[in-house]
Backbone as CSV, one residue per row, in Angstrom:
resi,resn,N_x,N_y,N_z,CA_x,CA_y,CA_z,C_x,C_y,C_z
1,UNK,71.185,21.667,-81.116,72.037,22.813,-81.207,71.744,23.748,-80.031
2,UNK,72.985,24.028,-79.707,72.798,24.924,-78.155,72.569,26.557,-78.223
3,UNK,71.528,27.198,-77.947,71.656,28.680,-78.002,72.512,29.257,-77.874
4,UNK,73.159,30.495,-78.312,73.970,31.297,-77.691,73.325,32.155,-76.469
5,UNK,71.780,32.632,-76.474,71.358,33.393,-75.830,70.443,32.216,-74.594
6,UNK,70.345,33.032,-73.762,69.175,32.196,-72.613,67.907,32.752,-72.924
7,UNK,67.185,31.742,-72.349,65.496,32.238,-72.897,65.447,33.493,-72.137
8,UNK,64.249,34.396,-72.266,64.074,35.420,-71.178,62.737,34.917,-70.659
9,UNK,62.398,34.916,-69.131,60.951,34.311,-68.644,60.813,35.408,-67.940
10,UNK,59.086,35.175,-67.920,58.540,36.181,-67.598,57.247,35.431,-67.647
11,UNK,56.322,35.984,-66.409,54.960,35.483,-65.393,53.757,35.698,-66.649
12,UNK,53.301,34.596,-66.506,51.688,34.523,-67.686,50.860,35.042,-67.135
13,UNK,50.255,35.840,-67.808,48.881,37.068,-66.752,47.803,36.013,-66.569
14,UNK,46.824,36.209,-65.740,45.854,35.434,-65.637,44.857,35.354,-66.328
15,UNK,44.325,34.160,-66.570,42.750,33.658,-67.581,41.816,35.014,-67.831
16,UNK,41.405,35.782,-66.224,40.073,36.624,-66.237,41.166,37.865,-67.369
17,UNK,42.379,38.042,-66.838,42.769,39.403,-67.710,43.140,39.158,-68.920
18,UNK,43.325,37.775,-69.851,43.355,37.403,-71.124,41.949,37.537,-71.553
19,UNK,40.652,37.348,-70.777,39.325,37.646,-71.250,39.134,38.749,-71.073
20,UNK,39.154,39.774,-70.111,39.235,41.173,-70.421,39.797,41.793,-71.015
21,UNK,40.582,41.322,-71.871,40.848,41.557,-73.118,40.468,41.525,-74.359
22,UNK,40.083,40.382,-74.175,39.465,39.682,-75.079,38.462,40.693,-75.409
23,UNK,37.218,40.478,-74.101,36.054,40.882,-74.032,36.367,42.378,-75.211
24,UNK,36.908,43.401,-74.293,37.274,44.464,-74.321,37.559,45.140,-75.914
25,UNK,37.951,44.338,-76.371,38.218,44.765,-77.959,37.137,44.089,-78.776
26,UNK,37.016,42.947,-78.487,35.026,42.712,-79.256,34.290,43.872,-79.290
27,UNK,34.303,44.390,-77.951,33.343,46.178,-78.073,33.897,47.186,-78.459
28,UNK,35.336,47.563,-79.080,35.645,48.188,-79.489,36.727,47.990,-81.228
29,UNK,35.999,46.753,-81.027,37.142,46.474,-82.701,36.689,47.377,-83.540
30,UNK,35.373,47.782,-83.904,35.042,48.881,-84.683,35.682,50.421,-84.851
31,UNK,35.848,50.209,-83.716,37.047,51.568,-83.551,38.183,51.631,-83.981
32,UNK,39.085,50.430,-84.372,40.275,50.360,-84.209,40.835,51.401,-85.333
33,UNK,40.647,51.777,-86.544,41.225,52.583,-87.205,41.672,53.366,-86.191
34,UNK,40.695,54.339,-85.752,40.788,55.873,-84.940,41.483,55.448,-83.834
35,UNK,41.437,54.293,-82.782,42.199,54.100,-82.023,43.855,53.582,-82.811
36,UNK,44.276,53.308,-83.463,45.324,53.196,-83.991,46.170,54.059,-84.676
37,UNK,44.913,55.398,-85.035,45.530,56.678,-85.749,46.027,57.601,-84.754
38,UNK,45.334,57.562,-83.223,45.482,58.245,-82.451,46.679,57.774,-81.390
39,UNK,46.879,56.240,-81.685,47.921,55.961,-80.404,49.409,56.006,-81.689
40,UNK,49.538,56.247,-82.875,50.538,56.497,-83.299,51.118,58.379,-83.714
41,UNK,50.075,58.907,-83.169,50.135,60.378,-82.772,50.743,60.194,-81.549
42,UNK,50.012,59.812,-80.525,50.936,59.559,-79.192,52.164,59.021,-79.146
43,UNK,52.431,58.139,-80.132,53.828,57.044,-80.409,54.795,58.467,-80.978
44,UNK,54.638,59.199,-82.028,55.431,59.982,-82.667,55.923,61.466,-82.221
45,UNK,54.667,61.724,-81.149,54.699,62.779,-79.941,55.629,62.444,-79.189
46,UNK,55.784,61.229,-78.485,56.841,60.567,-77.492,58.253,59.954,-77.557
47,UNK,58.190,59.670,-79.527,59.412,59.178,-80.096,59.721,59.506,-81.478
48,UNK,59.478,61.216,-81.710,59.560,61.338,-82.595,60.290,60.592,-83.953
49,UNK,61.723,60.431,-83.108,63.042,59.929,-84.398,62.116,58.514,-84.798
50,UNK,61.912,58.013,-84.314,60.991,56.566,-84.868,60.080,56.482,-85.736
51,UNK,59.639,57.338,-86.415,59.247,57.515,-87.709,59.441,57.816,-88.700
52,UNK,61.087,57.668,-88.689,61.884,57.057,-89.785,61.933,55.894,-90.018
53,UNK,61.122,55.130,-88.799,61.366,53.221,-89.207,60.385,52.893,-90.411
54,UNK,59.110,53.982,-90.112,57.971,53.213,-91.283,58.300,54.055,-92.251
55,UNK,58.276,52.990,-93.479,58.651,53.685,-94.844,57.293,53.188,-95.776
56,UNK,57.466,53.650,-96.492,56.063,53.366,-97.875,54.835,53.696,-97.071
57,UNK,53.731,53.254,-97.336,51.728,53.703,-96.901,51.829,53.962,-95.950
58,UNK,51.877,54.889,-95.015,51.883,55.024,-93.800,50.421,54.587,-93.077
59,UNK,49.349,54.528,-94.015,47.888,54.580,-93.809,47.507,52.892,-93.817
60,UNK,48.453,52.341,-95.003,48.476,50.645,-94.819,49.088,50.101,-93.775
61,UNK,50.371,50.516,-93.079,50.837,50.073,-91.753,50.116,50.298,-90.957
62,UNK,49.118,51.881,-90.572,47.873,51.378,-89.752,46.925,50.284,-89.714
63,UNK,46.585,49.704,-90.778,45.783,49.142,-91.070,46.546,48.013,-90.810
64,UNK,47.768,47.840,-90.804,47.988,46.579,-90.538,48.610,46.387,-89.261
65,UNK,48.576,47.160,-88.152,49.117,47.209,-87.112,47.590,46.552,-86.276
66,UNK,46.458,47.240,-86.911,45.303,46.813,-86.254,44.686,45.704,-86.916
67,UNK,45.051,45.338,-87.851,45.147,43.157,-88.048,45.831,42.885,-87.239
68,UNK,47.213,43.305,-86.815,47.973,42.251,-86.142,47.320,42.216,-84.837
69,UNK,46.790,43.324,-83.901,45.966,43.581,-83.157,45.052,42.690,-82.727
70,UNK,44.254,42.470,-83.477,43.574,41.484,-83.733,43.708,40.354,-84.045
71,UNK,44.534,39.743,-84.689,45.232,38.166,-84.775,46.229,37.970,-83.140
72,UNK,46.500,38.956,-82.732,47.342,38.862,-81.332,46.251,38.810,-80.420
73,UNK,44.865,39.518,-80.104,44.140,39.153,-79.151,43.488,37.873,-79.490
74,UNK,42.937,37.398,-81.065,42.691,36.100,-80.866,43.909,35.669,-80.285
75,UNK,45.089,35.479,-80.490,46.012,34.101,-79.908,45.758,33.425,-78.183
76,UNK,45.042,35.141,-77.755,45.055,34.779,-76.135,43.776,33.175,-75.804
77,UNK,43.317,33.117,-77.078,41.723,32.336,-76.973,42.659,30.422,-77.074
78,UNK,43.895,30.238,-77.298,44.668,28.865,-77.171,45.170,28.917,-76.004
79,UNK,45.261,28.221,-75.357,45.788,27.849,-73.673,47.097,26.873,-73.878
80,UNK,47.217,26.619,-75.696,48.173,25.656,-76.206,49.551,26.179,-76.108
81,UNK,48.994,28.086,-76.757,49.769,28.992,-77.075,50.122,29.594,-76.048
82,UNK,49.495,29.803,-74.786,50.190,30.416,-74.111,50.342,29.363,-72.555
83,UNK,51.193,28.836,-72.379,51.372,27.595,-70.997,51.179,28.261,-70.026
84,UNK,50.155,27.082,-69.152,49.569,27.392,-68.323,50.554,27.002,-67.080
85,UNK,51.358,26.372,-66.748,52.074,25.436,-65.962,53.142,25.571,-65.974
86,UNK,54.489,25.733,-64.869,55.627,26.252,-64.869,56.209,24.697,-65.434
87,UNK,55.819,23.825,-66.206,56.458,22.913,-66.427,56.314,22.977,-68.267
88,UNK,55.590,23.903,-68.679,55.357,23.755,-70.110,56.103,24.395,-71.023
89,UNK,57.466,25.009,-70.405,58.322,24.948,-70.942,58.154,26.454,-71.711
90,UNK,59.189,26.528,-73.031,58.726,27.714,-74.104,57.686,27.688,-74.463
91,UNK,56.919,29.101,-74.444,55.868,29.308,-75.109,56.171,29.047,-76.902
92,UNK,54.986,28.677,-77.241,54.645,28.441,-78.338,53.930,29.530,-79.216
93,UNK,54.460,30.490,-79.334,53.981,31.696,-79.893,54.798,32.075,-81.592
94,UNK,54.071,30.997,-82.743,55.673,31.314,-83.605,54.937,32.872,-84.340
95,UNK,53.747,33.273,-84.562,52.912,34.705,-85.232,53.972,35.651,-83.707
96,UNK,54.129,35.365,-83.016,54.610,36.494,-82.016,56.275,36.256,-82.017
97,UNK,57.007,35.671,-82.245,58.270,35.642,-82.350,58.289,35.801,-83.859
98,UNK,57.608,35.811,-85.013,57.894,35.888,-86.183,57.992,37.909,-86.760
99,UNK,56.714,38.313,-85.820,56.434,39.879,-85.448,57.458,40.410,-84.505
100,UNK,57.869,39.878,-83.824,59.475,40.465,-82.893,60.674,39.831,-83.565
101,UNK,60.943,39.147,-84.538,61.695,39.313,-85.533,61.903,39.899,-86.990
102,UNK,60.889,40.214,-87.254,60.328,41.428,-88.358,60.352,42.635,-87.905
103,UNK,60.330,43.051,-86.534,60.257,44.695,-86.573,61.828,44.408,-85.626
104,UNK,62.815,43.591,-85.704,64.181,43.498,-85.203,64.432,43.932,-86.685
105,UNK,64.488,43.094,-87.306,65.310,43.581,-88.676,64.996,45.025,-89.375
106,UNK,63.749,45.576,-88.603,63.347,46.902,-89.676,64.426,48.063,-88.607
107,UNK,64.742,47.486,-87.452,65.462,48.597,-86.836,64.572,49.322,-85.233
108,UNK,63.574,48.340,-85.037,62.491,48.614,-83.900,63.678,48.088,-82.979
109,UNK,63.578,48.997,-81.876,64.162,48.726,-80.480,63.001,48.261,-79.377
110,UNK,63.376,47.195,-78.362,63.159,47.122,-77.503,61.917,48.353,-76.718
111,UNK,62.992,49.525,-76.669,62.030,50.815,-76.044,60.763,51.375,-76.526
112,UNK,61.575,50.950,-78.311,60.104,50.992,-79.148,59.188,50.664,-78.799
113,UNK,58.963,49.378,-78.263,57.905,48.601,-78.077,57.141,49.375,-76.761
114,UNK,57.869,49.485,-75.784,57.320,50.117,-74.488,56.834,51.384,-74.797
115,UNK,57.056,52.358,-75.663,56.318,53.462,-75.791,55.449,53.356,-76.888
116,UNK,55.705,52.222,-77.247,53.860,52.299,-78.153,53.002,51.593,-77.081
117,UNK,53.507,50.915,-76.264,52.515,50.045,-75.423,51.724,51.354,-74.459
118,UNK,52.734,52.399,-74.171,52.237,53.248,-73.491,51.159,53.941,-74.195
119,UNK,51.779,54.502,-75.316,51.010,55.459,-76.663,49.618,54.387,-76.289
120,UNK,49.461,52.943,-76.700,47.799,52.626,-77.063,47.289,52.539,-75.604
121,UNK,47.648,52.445,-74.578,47.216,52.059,-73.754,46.726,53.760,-72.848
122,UNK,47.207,54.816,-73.088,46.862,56.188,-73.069,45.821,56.372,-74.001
123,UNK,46.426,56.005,-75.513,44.500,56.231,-76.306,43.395,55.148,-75.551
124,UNK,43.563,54.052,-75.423,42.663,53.348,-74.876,41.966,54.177,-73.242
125,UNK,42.732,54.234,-72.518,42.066,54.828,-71.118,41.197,56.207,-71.635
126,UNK,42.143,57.062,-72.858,41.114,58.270,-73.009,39.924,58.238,-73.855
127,UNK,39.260,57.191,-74.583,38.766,57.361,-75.411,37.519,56.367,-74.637
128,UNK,38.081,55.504,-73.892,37.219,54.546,-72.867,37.306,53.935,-71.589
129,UNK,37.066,55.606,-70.638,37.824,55.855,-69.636,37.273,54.969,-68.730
130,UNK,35.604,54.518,-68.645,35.213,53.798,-67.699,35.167,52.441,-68.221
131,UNK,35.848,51.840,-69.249,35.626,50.830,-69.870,37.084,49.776,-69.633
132,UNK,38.184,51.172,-69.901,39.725,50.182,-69.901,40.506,50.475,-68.639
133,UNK,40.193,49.113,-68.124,40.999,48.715,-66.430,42.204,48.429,-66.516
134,UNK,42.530,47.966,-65.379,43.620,47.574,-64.847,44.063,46.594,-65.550
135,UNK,43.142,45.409,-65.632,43.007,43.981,-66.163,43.254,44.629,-67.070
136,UNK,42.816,44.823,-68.176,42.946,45.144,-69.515,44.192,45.756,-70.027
137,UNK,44.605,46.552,-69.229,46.125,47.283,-69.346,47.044,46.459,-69.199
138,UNK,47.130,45.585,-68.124,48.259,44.625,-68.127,48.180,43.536,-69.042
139,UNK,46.918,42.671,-69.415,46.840,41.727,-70.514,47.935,42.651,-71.519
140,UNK,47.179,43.500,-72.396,47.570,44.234,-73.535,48.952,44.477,-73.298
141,UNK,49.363,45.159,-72.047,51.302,45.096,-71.331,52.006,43.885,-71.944
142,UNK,51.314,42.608,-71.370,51.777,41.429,-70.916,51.973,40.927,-72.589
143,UNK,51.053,41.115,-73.580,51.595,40.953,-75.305,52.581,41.690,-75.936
144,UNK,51.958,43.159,-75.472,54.005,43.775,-76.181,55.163,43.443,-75.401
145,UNK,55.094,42.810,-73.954,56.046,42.722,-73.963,57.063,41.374,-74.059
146,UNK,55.876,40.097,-74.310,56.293,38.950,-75.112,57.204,39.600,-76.920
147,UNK,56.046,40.461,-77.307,56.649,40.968,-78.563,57.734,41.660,-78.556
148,UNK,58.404,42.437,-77.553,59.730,43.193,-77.286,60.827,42.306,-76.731
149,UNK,60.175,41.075,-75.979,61.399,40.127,-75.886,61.869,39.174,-77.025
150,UNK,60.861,39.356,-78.053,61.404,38.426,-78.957,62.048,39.344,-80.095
151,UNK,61.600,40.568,-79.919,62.704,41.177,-80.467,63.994,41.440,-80.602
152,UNK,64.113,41.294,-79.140,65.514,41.779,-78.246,66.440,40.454,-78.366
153,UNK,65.438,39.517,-78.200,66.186,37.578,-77.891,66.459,37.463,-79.424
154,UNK,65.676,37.621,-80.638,65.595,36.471,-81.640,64.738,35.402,-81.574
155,UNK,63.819,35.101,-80.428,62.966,33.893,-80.279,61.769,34.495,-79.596
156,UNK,61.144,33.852,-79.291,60.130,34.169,-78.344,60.172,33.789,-77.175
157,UNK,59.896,34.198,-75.942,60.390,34.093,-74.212,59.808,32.805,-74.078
158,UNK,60.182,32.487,-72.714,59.627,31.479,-71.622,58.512,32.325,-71.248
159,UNK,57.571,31.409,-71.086,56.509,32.169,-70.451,56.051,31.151,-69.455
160,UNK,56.183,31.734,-67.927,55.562,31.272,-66.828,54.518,31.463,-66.060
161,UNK,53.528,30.500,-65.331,52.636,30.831,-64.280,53.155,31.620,-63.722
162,UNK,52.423,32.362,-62.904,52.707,33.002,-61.520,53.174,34.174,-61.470
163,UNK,53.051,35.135,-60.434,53.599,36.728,-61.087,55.151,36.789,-59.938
């Protein structure tokens, strides 16, 4: 059966900045409540109307924004999941196209995604200013914005070598 839509592709970050990532939240997973309470202060500062999307526990969607957090930086640890080789075709990401089709249906936009990426990635630099780089900013970039294309598509992107 033939798509209606075309894949969207977009360049696979490199090995060292999927481990500085990695690394990077091993030393700070303990934090994640407070870093998650604080980058959705920044999220609601920057987009206010968007907090009409979360309805019911507001305190359990934290909590579960920073599982998914965490089940999304493990995924970077499969090389299955994310193709290494401009020949490997669609990524194989179905936890990341299943999460950009769940916050499609709740009414999350596209932009959504980019200003929370901004929101955590502002708590992250302020809270661990000599700790969160460059590397680390774009890995963490390079997942919401697999997660905002599969919002936008219905599937999950092409994902290619090379920038």
């Amino acid at each position: 059966m033939k798509s209606r839509e075309p894949y969207v592709e977009f360049s696979l970050i490199g090995p060292n900045q999927l481990a500085a990532l990695r690394d990077f939240f091993s030393n700070v997973e303990g934090d994640l409540p407070e870093i998650v309470a604080r980058m959705y202060d920044r999220f609601f500062e920057a987009v206010p109307e968007a907090a009409s999307l979360f309805k019911g526990d507001f305190a359990a969607q934290q909590l579960q924004f920073a599982s998914m957090l965490r089940s999304t930086i493990a995924l970077t640890r499969s090389s299955q999941l994310w193709p290494v080789d401009p020949e490997a075709g669609r990524a194989s990401l179905p936890e990341i196209e299943y999460l950009g089709l769940r916050h499609a249906c709740a009414g999350v936009q596209p932009e959504h995604f980019a200003a929370m990426k901004w929101a955590l990635a502002r708590t992250l630099a302020e809270m661990y200013p000599t700790d969160f780089d460059r590397d680390i900013e774009d890995a963490l970039g390079f997942i919401f914005d697999v997660v905002s294309k599969a919002t936008k598509t219905g599937r999950a992107p092409v994902v290619r070598k090379g920038k």
